[in-house]
N, C-alpha and C positions, 0 to 999 in steps of 0.2 A: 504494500500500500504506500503510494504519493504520500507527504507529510509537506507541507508547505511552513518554514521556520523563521522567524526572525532572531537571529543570533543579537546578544546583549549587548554586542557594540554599537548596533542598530539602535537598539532601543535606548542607549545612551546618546546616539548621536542624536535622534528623533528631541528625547527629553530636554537637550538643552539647546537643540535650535528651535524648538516651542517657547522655551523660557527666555530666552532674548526675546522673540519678538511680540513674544506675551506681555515682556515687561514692558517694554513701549508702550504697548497697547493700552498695557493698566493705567497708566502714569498718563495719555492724552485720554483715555477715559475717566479719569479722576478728575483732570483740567476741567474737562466738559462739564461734568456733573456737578463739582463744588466751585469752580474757577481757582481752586488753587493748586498750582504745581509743589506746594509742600504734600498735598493730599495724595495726589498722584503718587509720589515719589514713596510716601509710607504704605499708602497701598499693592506698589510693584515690592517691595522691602518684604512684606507678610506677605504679599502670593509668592515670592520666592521662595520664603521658608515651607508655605504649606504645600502649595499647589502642584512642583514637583515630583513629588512623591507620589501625590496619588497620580497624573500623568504616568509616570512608569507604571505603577500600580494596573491603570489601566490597560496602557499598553501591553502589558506580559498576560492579563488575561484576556485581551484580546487576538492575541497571540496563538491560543493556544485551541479558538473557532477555527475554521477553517470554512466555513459558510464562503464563498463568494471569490475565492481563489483560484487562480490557474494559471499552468505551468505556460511560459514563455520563454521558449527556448533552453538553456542551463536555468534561468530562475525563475520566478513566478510572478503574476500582475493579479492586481486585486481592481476587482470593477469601482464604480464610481459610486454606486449603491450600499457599497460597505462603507466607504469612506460616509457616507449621512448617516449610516445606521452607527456606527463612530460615534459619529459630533453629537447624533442625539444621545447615545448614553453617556457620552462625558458631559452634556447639558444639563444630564438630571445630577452627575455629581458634583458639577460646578457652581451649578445655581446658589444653591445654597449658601456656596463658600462667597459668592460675588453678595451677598446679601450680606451677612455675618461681619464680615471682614471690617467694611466702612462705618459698619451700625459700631463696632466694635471703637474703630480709631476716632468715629466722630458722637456716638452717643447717639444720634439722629438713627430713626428709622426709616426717615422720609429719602437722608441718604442714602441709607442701606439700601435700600427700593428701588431710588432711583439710579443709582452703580449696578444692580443687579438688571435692571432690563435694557440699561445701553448696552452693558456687557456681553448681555445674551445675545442682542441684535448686533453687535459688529463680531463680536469673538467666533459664531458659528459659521459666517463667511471664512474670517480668516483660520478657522481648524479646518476645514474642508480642503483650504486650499494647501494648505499649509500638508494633507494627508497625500493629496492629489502628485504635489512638488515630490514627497517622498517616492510615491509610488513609483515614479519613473527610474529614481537612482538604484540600481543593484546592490550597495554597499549592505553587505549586511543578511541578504536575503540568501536562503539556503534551500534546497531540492530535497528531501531525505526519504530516503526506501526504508520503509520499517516494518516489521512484520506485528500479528496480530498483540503482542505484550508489550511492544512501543519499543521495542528495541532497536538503534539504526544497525540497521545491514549496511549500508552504503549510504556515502554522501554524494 
């Protein structure tokens, strides 16, 4: 049996070229929301600490589906459908945290509120794209022959 793999350098490379441009995103998300770039900036601070983690998190279990995969040539492409089926499950684990976060640094829940649905509405465009960008590059992406107890026979 095909085994379609993302080896953990992948998933590190993935995790921290989301965090750069997640932190961006936080910090002129923050601008927008409160107008202040001190805001911004402590909110890219706490989603770096938190928000990484569960990203890999997510990433390794979704890793680990194979729904929506196929082999392309030595490695494998993943359709455009999985990348939304993606974004929407890391939407329901993010949300919250885009909520929590600001309510947290500013006391406000009208901020928490209002950080949590800019963020929803720019950040699912750019995780999509941001999945789409990856799918293209090979680095990372593994082939694996394994027979019925998951064992690799062949890479």
């Amino acid at each position: 049996m095909i085994k379609f793999n993302e080896a953990h350098k992948r998933t590190i490379g993935k995790s921290v070229s989301w965090r750069i441009i997640i932190t961006l995103v936080q910090i002129i998300n923050g601008l927008i929301v409160t107008g202040s770039l001190a805001f911004g900036i402590q909110m890219a601070s706490l989603g770096a600490a938190v928000n990484i983690v569960l990203y890999w998190v997510h990433e390794r279990v979704w890793n680990k589906i194979q729904w929506s995969r196929e082999q392309a040539g030595s490695t494998y492409s993943e359709k455009w459908y999985r990348s939304i089926s993606k974004d929407l499950s890391w939407r329901v684990i993010i949300t919250f945290n885009n909520f929590w976060m600001p309510w947290v640094l500013t006391g406000s829940w009208k901020v928490g509120l209002s950080f949590m649905g800019v963020a929803t509405i720019v950040n699912m465009f750019i995780y999509w794209s941001h999945e789409r960008l990856w799918n293209i590059a090979s680095f990372g992406k593994q082939v694996l022959d394994v027979d019925d107890t998951n064992d690799v026979l062949e890479k």
